[in-house]
C-alpha positions in Angstrom: 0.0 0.0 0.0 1.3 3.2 -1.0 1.9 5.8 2.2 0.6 8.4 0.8 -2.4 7.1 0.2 -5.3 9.1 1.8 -8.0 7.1 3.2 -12.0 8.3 2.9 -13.1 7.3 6.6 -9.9 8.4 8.1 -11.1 11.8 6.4 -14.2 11.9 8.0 -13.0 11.1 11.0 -10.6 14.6 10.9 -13.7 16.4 9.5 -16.0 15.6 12.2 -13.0 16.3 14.8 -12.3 20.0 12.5 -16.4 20.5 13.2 -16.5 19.9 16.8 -13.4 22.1 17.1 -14.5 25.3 15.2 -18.1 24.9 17.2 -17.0 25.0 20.6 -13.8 27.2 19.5 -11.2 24.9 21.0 -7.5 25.2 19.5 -6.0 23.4 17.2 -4.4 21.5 19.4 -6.9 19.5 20.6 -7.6 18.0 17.9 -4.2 16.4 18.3 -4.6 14.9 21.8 -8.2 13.5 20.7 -6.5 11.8 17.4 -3.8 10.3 20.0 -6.7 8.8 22.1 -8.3 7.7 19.4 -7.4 4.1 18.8 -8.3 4.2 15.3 -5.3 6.9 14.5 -3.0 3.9 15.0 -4.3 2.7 11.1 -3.6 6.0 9.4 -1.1 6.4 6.5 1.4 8.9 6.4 -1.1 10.5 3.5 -3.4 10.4 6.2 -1.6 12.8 8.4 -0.2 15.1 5.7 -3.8 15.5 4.9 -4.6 16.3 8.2 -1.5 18.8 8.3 -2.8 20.7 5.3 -6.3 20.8 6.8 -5.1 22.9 9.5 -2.7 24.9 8.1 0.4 23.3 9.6 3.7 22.4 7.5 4.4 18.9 6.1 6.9 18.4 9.1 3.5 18.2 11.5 2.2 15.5 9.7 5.3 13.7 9.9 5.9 14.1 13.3 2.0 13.1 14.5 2.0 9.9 12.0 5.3 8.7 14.0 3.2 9.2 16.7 0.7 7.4 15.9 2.5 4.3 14.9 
């Protein structure tokens, strides 16, 4: 399987995450701590994360780091 591939549920997984943060005005950062808790960020790809990265305006190197992370 290729890394960088980018995986539809994993997607709406961030999106719901992205929704819940921009209603209730948390930072960014918490999305971060609720994808380490969430047992199912063990199974994303490294496209998965530089998605996520993108999504919230951070450089390549975040997705990088929290896909490590993950593993």
């Amino acid at each position: 399987m290729n890394n960088f591939y980018v995986s539809p549920e994993h997607q709406i997984i961030v999106d719901e995450l992205i929704e819940t943060q921009r209603h209730y005005g948390y930072q960014k950062g918490w999305i971060y701590y609720s994808l380490l808790e969430d047992k199912r960020s063990k199974y994303f790809t490294l496209g998965d994360c530089l998605k996520i990265a993108s999504k919230l305006g951070y450089q390549p190197g975040w997705g990088w780091h929290f896909w490590r992370e993950v593993q």
